[in-house]
C-alpha positions in Angstrom: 37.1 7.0 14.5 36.3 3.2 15.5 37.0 0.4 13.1 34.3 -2.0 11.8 34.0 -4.4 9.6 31.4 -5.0 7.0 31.2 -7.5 4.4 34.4 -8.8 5.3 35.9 -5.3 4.7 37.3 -3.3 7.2 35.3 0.2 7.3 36.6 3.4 9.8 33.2 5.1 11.1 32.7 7.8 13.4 31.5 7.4 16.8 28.3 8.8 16.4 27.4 6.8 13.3 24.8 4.4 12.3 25.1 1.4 10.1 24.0 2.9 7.1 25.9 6.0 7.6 29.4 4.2 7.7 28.2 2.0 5.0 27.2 5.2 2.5 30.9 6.2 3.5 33.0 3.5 2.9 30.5 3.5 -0.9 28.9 0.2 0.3 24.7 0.0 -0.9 22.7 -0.8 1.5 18.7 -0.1 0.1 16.1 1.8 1.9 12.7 3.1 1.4 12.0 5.4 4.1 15.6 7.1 4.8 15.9 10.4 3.8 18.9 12.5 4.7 18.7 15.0 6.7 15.7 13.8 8.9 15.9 11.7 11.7 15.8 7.6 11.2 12.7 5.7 12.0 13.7 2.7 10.3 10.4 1.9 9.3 10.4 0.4 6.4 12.7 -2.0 7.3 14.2 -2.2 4.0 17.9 -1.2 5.1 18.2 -4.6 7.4 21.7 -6.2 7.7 22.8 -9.0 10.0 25.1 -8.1 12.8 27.4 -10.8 14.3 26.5 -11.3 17.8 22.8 -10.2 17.1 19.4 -12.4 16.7 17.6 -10.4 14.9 18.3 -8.5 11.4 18.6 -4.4 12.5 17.7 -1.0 10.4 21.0 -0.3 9.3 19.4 3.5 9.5 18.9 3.7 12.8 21.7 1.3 14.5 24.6 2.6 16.2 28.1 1.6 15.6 29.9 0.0 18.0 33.9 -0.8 17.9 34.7 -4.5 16.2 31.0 -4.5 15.2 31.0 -7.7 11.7 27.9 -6.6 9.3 27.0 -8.5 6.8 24.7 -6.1 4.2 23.6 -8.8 1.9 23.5 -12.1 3.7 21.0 -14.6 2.3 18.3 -13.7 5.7 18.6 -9.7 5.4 18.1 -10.2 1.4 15.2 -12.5 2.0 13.8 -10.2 4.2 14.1 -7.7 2.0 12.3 -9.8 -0.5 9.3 -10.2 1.8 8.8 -6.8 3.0 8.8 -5.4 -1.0 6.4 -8.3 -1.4 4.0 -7.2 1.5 4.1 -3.7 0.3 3.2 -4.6 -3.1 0.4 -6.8 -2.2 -1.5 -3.2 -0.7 0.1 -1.1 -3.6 -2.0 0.1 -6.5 -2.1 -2.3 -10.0 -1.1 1.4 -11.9 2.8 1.6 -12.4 2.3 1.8 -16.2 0.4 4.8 -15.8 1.6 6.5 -12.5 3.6 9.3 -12.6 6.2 8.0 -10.8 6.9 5.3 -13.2 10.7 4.4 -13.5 11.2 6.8 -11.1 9.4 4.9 -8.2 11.8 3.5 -5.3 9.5 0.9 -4.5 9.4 -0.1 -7.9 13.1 -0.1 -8.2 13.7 -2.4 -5.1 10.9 -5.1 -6.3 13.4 -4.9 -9.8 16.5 -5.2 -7.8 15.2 -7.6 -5.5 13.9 -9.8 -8.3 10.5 -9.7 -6.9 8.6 -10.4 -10.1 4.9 -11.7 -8.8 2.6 -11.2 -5.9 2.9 -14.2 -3.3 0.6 -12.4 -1.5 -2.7 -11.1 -2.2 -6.0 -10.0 -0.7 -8.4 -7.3 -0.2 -6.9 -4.0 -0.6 -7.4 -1.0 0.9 -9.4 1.6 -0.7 -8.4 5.5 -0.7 -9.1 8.8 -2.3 -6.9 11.7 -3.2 -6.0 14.3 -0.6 -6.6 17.6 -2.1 -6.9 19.5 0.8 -3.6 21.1 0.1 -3.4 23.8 -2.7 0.6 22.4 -3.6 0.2 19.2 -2.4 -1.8 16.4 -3.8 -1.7 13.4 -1.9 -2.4 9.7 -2.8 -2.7 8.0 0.5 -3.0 4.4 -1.8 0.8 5.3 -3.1 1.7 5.2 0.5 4.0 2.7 2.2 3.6 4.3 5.4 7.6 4.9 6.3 7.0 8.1 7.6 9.2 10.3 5.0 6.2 12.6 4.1 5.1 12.8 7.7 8.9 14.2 8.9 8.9 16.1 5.5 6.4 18.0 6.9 7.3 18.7 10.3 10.5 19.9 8.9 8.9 22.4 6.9 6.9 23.6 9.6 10.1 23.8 11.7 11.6 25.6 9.4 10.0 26.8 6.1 12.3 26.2 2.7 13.4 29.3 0.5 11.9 30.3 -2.5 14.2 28.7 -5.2 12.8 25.3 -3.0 9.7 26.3 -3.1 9.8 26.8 -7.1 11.6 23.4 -7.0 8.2 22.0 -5.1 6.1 23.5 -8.2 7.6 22.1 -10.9 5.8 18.4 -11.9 8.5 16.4 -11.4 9.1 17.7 -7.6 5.5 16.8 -7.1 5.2 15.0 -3.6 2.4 12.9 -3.9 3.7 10.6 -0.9 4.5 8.0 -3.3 7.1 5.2 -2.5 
């Protein structure tokens, strides 16, 4: 075990561990979008960014090591402005539908914009145009829900690598287990 210290707290983590992992540990939040455990990090979404002392730049809390004496700071003003930004870029590509998507209330990305406070679009433009992907006879897939963190994608190769058991694939059936790649 190494020590760190986050949010002024001293934390014990395991060699091996990443930011996020010693953080879910020690029962500190940190948010993410595109983290799902079990699969490997990508940090992608950027979403799970703290500040490190020593370091320029925020880091994925998902996919950073710990290192011995490591200071984090999981809710500085820069990685919570950050965090600010990149719900606001996501929403600015993101379907106008929440009141009537399926996933309303029960939407990540909708949660962080609440959490966040983000309550308007700063930023706004042309947006991308998709259509449904029914090419799958269990899965439906809404390529316009997508934030592109690349959960669905290792999802998949998961499943290929090794395929679930029935009582998970009865789980995938039901409506609420849907995966319609949706944030």
């Amino acid at each position: 075990m190494i020590e760190i210290e986050v949010n002024n707290q001293k934390v014990e983590a395991e060699a091996a561990d990443t930011i996020l992992q010693a953080c879910q540990r020690a029962g500190i939040k940190v948010p993410t979008l595109c983290h799902l455990e079990g699969l490997p990090a990508s940090g992608a979404c950027r979403i799970c960014v703290v500040e490190v002392e020593g370091r320029p730049n925020l880091v994925p809390s998902c996919a950073y090591p710990v290192t011995p004496g490591m200071k984090i700071r999981t809710h500085s003003q820069r990685a919570v402005n950050a965090r600010q930004t990149i719900v606001e870029l996501l929403l600015a590509n993101h379907p106008d539908d929440c009141l009537y998507c399926i996933r309303n209330g029960n939407c990540r990305l909708q949660g962080l914009a609440e959490e966040l406070g983000v309550r308007q679009r700063r930023y706004v433009g042309i947006k991308d145009e998709y259509r449904l992907d029914i090419s799958s006879p269990s899965v439906v897939r809404d390529p316009s829900k997508c934030i592109s963190a690349g959960a669905a994608c290792g999802c998949a190769r998961r499943f290929r690598a090794s395929p679930p058991s029935t009582s998970s694939i009865a789980a995938a059936r039901r409506p609420s287990a849907r995966s319609s790649a949706r944030a």
